[in-house]
N, C-alpha and C positions, 0 to 999 in steps of 0.2 A: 375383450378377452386377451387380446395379443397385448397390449399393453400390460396385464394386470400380470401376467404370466412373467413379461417380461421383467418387471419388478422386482416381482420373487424369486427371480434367477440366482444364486449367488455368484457364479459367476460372472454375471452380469453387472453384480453388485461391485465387484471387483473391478472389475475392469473401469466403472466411473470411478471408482476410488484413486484407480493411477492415471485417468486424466486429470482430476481433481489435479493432483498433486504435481504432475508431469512440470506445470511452469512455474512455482516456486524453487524446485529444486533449483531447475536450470538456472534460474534467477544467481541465490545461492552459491552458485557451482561459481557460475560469470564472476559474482563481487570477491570470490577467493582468489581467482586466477588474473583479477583488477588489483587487487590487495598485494599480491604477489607480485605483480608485474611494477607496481608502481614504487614496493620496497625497492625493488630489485633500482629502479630510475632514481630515487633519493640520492644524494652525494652524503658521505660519509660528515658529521659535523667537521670543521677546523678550527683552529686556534687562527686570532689576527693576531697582529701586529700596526696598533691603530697609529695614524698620522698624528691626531690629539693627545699622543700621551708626551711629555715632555717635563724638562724638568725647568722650574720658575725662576733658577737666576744660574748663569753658569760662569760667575765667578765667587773663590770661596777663599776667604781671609780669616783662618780659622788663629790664636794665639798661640804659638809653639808654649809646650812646657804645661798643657792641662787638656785633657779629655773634650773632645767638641764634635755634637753630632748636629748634622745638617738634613733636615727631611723635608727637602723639597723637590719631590719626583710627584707628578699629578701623572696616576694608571692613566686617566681617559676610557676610551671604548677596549684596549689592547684586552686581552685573556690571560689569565692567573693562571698558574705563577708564570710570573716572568723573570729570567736571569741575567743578570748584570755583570758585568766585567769593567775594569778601567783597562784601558789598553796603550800602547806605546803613551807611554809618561815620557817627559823629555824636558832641559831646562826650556827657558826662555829663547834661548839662542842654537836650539833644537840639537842638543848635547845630549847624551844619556844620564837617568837620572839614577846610580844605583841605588842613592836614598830610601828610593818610592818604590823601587824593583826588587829590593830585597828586603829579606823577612827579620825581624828583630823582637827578643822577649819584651814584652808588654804586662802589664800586672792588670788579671781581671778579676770580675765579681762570680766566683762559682755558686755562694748562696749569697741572696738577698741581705742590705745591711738591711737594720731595723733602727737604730739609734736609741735600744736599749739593751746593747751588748756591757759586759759589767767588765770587761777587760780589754789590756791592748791583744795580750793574744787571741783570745776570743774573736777579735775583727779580721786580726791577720789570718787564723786558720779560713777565713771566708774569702779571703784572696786568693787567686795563685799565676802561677805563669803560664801563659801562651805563645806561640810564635806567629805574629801578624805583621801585616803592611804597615808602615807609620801612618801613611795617609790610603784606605782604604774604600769598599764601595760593599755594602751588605747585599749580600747574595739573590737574595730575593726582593725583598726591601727596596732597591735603592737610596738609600740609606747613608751619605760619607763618614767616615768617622778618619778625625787626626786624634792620636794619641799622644796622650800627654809624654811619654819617649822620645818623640822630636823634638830636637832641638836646635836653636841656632848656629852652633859650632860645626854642623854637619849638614842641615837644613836648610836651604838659599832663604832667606826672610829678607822685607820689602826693606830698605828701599831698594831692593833686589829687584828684575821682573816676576821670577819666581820659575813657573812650571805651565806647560799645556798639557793639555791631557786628552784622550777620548775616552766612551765610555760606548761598550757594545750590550743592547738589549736584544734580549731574543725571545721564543716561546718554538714547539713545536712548527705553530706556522710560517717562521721567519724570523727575521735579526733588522735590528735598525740602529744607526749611529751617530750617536749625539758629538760633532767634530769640536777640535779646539775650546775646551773647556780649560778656565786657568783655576788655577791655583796660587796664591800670594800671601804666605803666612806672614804672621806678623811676629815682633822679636818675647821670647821670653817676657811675661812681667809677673815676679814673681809672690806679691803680695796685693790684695785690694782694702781699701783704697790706698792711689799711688798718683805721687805726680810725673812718674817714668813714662818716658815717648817711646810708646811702642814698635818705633820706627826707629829712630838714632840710639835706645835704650836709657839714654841719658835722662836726671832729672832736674828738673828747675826749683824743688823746694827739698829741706833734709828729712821735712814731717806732714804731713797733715791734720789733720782735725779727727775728734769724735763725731758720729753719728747724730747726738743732741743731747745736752745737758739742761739742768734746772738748778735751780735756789742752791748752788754754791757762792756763797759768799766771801769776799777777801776778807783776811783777818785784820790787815793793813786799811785799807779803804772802808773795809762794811759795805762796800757796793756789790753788784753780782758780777763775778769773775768772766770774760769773756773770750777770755785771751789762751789756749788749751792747744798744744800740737801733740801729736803722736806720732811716733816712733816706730819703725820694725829693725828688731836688729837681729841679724843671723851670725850666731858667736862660728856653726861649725856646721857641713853641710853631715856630719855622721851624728847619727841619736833620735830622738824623736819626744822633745821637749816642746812645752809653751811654757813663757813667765809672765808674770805681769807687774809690771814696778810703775811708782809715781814718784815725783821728782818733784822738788820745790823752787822758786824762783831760785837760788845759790844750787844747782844740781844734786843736794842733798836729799838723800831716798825720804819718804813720807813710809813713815811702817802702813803696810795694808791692813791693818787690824782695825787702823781709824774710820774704813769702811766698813762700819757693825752691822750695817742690814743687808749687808751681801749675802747671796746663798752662793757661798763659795763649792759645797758640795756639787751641785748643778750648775755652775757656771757653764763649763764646756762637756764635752764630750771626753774628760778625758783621767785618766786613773792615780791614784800614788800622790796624792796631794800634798805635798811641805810650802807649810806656809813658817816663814821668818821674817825678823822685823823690815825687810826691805822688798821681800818680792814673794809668790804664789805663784808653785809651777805643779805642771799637769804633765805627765804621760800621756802622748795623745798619739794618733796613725793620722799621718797627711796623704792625700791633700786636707782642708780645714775648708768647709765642710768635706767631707766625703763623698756623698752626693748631691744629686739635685732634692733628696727627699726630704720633706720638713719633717722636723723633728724639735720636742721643749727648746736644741739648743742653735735652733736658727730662724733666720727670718720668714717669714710667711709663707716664701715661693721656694724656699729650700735654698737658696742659689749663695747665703751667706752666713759669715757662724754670728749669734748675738750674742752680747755681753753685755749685761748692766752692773753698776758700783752704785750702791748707796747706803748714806750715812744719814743719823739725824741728830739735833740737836735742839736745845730751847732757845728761841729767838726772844726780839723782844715783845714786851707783852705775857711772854709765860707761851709763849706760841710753839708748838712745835713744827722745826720744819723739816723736813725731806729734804736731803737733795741727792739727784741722779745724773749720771757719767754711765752714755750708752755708746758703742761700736761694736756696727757691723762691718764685718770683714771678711777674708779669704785669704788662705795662704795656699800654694800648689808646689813648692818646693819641698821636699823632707830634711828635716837638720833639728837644729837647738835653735830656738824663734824665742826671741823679748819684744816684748809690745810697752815701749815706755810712755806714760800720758807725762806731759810736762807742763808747770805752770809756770807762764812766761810772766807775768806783770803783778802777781799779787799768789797770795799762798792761798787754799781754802781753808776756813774757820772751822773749826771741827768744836769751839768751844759753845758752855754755857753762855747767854748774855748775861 
């Protein structure tokens, strides 16, 4: 009876109810005031500044007189972002460098080229001016860039020592310093291909060669022509021409018209085309290419402009043949440019057999 009473008590009922419950709470109560205590013990995360981050070569022989970027910084474990500085630049002979210390206009890309802009100004409205380092370090990036603005008239080039440098990385959790970093440009060369030493400037040949040619044959001989130099000639550093002339054993021009299967319209990049019986010139924006980006009027990797000449003719047999005259090239100078192909030992046949 006491027990059965006691059952039906409600507050009896009760009362088992808050022991029930008395040790989860406390349980509860404890892991909030553990949860709390142990925020509270956490350290705040930080930023490193890892010992593996480095950069993979810390010499840099960049060509005065064209755009050269260098992306050899490896992050490693360090924390993003991190900020770069170059710091005390100084020559070789630990002189002040104002070269490298002060800021000079530079001509950059505000929009993207495409390499089917239909005009010169059309390219130029997507240029404009900046004021930058000549030889710089991208902010976040690590990044160098020498602009094509340096030059050797005012720039130490090898066989100079050149330049030390440092360069200061940092992040909220610290700074680290990459010492004695050089720098040793090299001189001007202002057309490719060249037989110019990019050290003494000077050259050991007046011409080079085409890129590769086929089934031109002497008119004189009938055999295949082999013998082909090329030419850059810069009449004037103000304008912004390309021509293209060919020259016969006696120096006497060859009309470019004798190359019929040329597609002169897409030859290059470039506008205002007059073509006369000696030469084919173009309106164009240098440097040539303009970028690295491929485009119909360069080679694969972007890095040079192409050009192909061809003509055809009936050989013998009733045969027709092809022949092609291709260079690749570069020029990073702006002026008035002639690219002369010259045939030194026999003329090409341009006739019927």
């Amino acid at each position: 009876m006491t027990n059965f009473n006691r059952l039906k008590n409600p507050f009896h009922k009760s009362t088992l109810m808050r022991k029930r419950f008395k040790l989860p709470l406390a349980v509860i109560a404890f892991g909030v005031l553990l949860i709390t205590s142990c925020d509270k013990l956490l350290p705040d995360e930080r930023e490193s500044v890892a010992k593996n981050s480095s950069f993979t070569q810390d010499l840099y022989t960049p060509t005065l007189g064209r755009a050269t970027l260098y992306n050899t910084f490896n992050v490693g474990n360090s924390t993003q972002p991190l900020t770069f500085k170059i710091i005390n630049p100084r020559t070789y002979s630990g002189e002040a460098a104002p070269e490298l210390t002060d800021v000079f206009p530079v001509k950059v890309w505000k929009e993207s080229y495409t390499g089917d802009e239909t005009s010169f100004e059309e390219i130029e409205k997507k240029r404009g001016t900046e004021m930058h380092h000549l030889f710089e370090i991208r902010e976040h990036s690590g990044q160098f860039v020498m602009w094509p603005e340096a030059k050797s008239s005012f720039v130490h080039a090898q066989p100079d020592s050149g330049y030390i440098f440092d360069v200061e990385m940092s992040n909220s959790g610290g700074r680290r310093y990459f010492r004695n970093m050089r720098l040793k440009p090299y001189r001007e060369i202002p057309v490719e291909p060249t037989t110019q030493s990019p050290v003494t400037g000077q050259t050991t040949f007046i011409g080079t060669g085409p890129s590769s040619w086929s089934n031109i044959f002497g008119k004189r001989s009938g055999q295949l022509i082999y013998n082909i130099d090329v030419v850059f000639h810069k009449i004037s550093d103000e304008g912004h021409s390309l021509s293209f002339q060919f020259y016969d054993t006696l120096q006497n021009p060859i009309n470019p018209k004798k190359f019929n299967l040329t597609d002169w319209a897409h030859l290059v990049h470039g506008f205002d085309m007059q073509m006369t019986d000696t030469a084919v010139t173009y309106q164009v924006a240098y440097p040539i290419p303009l970028t690295n980006l491929k485009t119909k009027y360069t080679t694969t990797d972007g890095l040079k402009a192409h050009v192909a000449f061809s003509y055809d003719r009936m050989g013998f047999g009733d045969r027709r043949v092809v022949a092609n005259l291709q260079l690749n090239f570069a020029i990073y100078e702006p002026g008035q440019w002639q690219i002369k192909f010259l045939f030194l030992d026999d003329n090409p046949n341009f006739d019927d057999e």
